[in-house]
Each structure stands twice: as C-alpha cells, then as structure tokens.
C-alpha positions as protocol buffer text, in pm:
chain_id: "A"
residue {
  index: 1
  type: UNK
  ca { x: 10169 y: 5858 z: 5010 }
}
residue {
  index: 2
  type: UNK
  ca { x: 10067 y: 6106 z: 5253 }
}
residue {
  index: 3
  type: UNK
  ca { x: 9750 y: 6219 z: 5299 }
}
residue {
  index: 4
  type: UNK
  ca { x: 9622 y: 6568 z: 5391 }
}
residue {
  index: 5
  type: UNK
  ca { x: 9817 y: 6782 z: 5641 }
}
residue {
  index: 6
  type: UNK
  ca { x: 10090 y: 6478 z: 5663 }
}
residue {
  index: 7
  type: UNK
  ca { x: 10372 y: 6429 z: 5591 }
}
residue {
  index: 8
  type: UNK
  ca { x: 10651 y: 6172 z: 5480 }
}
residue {
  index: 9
  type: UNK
  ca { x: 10834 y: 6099 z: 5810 }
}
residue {
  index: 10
  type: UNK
  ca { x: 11232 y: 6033 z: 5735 }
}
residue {
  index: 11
  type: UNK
  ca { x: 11296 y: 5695 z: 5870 }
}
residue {
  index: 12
  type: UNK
  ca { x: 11668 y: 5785 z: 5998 }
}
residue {
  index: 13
  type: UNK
  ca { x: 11471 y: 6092 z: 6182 }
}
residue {
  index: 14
  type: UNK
  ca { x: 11171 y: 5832 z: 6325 }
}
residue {
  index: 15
  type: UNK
  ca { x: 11452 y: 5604 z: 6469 }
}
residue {
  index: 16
  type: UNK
  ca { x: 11647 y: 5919 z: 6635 }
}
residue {
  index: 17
  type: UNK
  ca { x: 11367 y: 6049 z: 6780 }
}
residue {
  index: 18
  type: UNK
  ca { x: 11175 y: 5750 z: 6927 }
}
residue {
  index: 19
  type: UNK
  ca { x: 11553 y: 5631 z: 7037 }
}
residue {
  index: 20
  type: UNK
  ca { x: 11512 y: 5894 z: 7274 }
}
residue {
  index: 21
  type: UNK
  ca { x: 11263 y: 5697 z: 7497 }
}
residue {
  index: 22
  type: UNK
  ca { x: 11465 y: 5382 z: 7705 }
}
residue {
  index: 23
  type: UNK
  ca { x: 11313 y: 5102 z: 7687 }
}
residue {
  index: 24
  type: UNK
  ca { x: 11364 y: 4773 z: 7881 }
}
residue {
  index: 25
  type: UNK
  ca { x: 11510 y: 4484 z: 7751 }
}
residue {
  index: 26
  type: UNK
  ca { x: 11397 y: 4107 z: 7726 }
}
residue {
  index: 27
  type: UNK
  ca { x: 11442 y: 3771 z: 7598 }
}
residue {
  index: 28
  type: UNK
  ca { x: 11098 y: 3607 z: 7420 }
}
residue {
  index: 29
  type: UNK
  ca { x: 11158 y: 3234 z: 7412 }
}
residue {
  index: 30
  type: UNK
  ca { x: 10972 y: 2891 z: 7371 }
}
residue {
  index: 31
  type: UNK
  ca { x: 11036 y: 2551 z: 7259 }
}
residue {
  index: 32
  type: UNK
  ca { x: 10962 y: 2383 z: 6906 }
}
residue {
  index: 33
  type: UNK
  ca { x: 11074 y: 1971 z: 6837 }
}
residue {
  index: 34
  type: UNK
  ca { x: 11266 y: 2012 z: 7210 }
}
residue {
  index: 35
  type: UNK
  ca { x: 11507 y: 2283 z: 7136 }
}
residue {
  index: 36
  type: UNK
  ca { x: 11483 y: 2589 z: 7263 }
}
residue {
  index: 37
  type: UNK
  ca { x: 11426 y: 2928 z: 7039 }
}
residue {
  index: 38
  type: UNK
  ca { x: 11404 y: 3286 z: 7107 }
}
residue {
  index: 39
  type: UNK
  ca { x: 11470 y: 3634 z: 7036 }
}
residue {
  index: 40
  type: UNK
  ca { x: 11547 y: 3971 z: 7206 }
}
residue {
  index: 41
  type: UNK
  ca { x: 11275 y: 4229 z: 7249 }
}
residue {
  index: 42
  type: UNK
  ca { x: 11303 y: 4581 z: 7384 }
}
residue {
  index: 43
  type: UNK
  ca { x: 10944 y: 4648 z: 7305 }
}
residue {
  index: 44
  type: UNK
  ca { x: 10770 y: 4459 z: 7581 }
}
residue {
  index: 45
  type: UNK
  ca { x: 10468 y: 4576 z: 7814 }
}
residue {
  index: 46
  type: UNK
  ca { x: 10185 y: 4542 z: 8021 }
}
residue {
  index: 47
  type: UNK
  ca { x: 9833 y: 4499 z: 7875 }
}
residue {
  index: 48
  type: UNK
  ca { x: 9563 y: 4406 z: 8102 }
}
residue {
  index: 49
  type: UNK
  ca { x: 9521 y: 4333 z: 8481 }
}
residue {
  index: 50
  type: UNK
  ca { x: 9224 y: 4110 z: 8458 }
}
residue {
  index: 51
  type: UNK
  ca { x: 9262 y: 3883 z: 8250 }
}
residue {
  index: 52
  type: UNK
  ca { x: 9653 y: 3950 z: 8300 }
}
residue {
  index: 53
  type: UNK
  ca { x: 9811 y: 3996 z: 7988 }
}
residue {
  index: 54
  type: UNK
  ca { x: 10138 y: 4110 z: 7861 }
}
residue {
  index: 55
  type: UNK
  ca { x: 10256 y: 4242 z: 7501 }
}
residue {
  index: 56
  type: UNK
  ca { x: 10537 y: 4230 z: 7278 }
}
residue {
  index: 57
  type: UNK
  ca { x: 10680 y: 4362 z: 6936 }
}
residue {
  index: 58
  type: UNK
  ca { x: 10838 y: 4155 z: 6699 }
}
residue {
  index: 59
  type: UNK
  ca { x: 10987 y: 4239 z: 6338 }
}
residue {
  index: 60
  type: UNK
  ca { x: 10773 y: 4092 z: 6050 }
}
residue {
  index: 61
  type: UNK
  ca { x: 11117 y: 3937 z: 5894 }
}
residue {
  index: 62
  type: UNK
  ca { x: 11229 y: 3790 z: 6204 }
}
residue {
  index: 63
  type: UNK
  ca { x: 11305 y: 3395 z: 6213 }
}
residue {
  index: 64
  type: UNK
  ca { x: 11250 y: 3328 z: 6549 }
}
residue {
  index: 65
  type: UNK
  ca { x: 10892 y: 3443 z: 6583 }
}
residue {
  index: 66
  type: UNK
  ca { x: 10725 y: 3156 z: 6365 }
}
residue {
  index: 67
  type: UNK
  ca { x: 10874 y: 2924 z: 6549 }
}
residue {
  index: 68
  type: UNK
  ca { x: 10750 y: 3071 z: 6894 }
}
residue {
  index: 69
  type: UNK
  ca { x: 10398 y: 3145 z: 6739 }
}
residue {
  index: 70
  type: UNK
  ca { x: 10366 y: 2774 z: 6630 }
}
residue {
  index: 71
  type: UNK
  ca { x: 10426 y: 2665 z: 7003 }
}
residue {
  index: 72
  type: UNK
  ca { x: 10126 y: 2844 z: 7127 }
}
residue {
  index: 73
  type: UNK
  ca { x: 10408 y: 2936 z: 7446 }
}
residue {
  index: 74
  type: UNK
  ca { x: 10658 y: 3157 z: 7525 }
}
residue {
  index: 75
  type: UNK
  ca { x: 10840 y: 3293 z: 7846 }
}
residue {
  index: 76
  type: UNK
  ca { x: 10953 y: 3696 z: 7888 }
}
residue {
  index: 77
  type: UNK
  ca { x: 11282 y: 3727 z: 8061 }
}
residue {
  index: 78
  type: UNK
  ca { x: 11330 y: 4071 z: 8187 }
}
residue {
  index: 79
  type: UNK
  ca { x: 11691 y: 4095 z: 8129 }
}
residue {
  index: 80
  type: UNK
  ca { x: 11975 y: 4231 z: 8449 }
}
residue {
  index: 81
  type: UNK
  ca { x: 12193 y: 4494 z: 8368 }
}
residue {
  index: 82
  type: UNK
  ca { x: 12477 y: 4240 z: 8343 }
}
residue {
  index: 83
  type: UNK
  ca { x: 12284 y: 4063 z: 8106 }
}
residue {
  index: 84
  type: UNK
  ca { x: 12437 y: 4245 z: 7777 }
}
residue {
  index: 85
  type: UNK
  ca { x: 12644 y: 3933 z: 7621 }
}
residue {
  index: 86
  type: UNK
  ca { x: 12287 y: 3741 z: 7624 }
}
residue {
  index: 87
  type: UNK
  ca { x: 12109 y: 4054 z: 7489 }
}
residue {
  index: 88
  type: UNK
  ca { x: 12309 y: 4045 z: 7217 }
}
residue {
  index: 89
  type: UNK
  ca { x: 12352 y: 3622 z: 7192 }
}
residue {
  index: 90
  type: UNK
  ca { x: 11963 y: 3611 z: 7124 }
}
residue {
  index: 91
  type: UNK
  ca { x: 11922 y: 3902 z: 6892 }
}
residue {
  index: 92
  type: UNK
  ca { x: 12152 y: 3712 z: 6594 }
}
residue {
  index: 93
  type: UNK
  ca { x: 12035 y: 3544 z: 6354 }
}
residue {
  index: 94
  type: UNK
  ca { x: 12208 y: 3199 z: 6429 }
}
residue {
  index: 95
  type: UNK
  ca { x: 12098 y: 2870 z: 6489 }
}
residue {
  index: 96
  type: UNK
  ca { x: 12159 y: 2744 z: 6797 }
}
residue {
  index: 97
  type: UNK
  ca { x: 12145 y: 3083 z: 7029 }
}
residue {
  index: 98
  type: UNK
  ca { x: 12088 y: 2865 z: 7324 }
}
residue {
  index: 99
  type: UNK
  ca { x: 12416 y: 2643 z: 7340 }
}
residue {
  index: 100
  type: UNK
  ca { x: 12603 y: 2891 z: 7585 }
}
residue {
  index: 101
  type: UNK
  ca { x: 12304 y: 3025 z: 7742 }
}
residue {
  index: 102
  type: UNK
  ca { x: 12208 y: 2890 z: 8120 }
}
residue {
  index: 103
  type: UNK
  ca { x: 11819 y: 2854 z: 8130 }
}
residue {
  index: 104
  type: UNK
  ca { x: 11561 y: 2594 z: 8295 }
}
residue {
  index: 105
  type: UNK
  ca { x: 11234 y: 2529 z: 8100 }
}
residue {
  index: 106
  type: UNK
  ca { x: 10917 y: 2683 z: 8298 }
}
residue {
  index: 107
  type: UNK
  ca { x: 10741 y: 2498 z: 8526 }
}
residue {
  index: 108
  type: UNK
  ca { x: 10386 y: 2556 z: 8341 }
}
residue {
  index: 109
  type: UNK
  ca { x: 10485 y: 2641 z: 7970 }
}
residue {
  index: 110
  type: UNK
  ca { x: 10835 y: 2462 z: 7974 }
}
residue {
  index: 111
  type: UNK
  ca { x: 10940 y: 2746 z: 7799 }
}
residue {
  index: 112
  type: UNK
  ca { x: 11322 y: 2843 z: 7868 }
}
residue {
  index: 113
  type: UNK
  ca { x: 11334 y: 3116 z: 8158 }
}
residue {
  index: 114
  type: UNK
  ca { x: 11707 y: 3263 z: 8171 }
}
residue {
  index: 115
  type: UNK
  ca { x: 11914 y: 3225 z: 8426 }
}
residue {
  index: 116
  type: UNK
  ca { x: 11980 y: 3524 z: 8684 }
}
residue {
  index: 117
  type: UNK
  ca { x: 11696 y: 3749 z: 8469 }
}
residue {
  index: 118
  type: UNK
  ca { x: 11522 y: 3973 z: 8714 }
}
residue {
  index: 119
  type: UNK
  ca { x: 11164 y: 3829 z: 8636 }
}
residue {
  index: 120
  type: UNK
  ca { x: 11025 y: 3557 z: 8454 }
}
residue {
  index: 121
  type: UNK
  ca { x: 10680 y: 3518 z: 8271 }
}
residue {
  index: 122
  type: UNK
  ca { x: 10483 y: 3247 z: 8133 }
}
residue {
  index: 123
  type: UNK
  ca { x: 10230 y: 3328 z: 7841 }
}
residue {
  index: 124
  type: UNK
  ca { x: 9983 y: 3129 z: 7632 }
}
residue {
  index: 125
  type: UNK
  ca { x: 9952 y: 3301 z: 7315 }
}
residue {
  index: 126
  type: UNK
  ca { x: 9635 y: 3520 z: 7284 }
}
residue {
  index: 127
  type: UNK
  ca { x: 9675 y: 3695 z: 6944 }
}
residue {
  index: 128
  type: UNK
  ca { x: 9915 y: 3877 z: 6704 }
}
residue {
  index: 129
  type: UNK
  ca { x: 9829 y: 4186 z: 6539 }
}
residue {
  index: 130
  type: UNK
  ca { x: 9952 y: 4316 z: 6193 }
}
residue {
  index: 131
  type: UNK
  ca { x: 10132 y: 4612 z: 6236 }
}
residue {
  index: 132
  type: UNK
  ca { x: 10345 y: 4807 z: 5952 }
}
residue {
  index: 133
  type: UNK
  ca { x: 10681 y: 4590 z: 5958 }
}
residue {
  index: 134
  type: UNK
  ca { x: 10606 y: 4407 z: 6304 }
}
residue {
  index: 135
  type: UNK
  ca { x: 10373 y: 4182 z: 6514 }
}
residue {
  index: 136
  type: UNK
  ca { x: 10190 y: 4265 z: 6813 }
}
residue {
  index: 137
  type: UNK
  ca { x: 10191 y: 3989 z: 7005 }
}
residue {
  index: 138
  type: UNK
  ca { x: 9949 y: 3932 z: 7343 }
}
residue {
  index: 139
  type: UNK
  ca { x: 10033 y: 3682 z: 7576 }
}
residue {
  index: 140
  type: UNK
  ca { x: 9762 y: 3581 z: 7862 }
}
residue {
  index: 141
  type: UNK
  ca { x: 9991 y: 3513 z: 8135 }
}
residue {
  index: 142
  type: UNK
  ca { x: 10009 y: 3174 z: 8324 }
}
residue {
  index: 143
  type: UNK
  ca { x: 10293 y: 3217 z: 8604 }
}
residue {
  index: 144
  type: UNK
  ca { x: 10515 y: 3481 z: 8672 }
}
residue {
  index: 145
  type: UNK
  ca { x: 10792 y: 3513 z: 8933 }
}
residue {
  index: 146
  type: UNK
  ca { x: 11023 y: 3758 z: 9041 }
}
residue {
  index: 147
  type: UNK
  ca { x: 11371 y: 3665 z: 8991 }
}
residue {
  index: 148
  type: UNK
  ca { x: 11712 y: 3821 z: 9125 }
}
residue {
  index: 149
  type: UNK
  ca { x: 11671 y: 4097 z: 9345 }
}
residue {
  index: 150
  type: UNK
  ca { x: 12034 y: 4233 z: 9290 }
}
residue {
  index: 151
  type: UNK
  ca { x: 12117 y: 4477 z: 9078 }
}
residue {
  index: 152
  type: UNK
  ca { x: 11886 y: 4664 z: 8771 }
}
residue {
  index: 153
  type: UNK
  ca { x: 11723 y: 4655 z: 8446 }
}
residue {
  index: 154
  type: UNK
  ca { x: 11875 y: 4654 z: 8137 }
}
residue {
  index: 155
  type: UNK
  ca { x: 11783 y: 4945 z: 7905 }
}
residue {
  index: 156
  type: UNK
  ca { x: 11829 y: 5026 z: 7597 }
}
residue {
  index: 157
  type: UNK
  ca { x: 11842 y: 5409 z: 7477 }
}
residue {
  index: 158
  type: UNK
  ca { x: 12006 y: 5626 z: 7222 }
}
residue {
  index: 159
  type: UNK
  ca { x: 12122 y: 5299 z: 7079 }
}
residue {
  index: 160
  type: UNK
  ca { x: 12334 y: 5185 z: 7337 }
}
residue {
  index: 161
  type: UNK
  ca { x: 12295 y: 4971 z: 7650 }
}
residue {
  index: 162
  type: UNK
  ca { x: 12229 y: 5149 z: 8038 }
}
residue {
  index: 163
  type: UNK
  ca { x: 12163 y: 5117 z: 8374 }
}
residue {
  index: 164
  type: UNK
  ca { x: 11858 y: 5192 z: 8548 }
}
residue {
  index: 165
  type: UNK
  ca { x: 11912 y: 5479 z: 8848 }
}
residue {
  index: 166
  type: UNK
  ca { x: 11685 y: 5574 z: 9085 }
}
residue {
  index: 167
  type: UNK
  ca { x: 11639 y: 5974 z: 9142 }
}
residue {
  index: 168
  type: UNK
  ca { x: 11316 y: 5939 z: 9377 }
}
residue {
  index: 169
  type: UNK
  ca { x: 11134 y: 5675 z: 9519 }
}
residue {
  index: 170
  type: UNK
  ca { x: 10813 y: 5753 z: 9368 }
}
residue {
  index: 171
  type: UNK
  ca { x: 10630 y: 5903 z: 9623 }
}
C-alpha cells in the first residue's frame, strides 16, 4: 500500500518508462557437476575500483541463478552486437543452453567465457542482496580481459535489440 504522498506505480507504465534507458547486454555463467549454466543479464555494472567489483541483477524466479550462486563463480560476457541469437539462447528456460554455444572455461574461475564477446570477467561471489522480485549480486573480480575489438555493444532499449553509435568522442 502506499504510503503518504505516494503512489501505486502501474507496472506496464514502470516497464515503459525505465525501457527508455539502453542498457548493455551480457551473459552470467559458471559451472555446477561440469556443465556449464548461465543466463542473460542486461542489468550489469560497475561497483567499486578498489577492491574491483562488478554487479548484476537477476530475477528472484530465475533457474539459472541457484545454480551459479552455489558455485561461488561466475564469468560476465559483454555481449557483440552480432551476438543476438546467443542473447536470446541463454535467456530460455531450457536445459542445456550451452550445446550450440562456442565458449572456453576461464583460466582462473573455469567459468565459460563466450566466444567472440567483447570482454570477459571473472568474479568470486561477494554477496547477493534481496531486492523486490530480484537479486543483487556483487562479484569481486579475479581476471578480466578485453576481447574482440571489432564491432559494438549489444543494447537493449525500448524492448528491442541495437547498436551502439558514436556521436562524440567524449572529449
């Protein structure tokens, strides 16, 4: 129930609006009993320098995470542009996600890293937060490479996939 000067927020409205920020789009993945597991996540960031840390969102009812969390490990792929089929590969719900995918296991987690993603990091599990319907999950990171250098990100905005373009160099 709301409380005083709130109010209900229509969940339809909530998704429209906050669908107006992109966000990037990655693949969360670690092993459990030698076979690899993972999921897609478009709400991944930074959280800390020193120690370096990293941070993800993950839906309360999802099947994947468990799994992940019981490993103590778990790789970020930052996703390519080109990357869409695999985007959408490792956010079903089926068993064996990884039998078409291309991916090496991590040199310090041996968690899978997939093939021709732009980056690649390695996490140790730190914590997981409660939060409404999802996790917040911190990772304190233990290797991290830069992968392709060829084309961009994948994004996700509006509810549909896009391309990353740059208008000014940041300067």
């Amino acid at each position: 129930m709301a409380g005083p000067n709130q109010r209900d927020v229509d969940a339809a409205l909530f998704r429209r609006v906050l669908g107006s920020f992109p966000t990037g789009v990655t693949v969360v993945a670690s092993t459990t009993e030698g076979e690899p597991v993972g999921l897609t996540v478009g709400s991944f960031f930074s959280v800390s320098l020193d120690p370096p840390m990293v941070g993800f969102c993950v839906g309360t009812n999802s099947t994947s995470w468990p799994l992940i969390e019981r490993s103590g490990v778990f790789a970020v792929s930052v996703l390519a542009d080109d990357q869409v089929d695999i985007c959408r590969m490792l956010a079903t719900k089926e068993a064996n996600k990884f039998a078409t995918l291309t991916w090496s296991p991590g040199p310090v987690t041996g968690a899978p890293l997939v093939a021709g993603a732009l980056a690649h990091i390695e996490c140790q599990l730190e914590t997981a937060h409660a939060a409404g319907d999802h996790w917040i999950v911190v990772g304190r990171v233990r290797d991290l490479v830069a992968g392709r250098s060829d084309g961009g990100p994948l994004s996700f905005w509006r509810g549909g996939f896009g391309r990353h373009e740059f208008l000014a160099d940041g300067r």
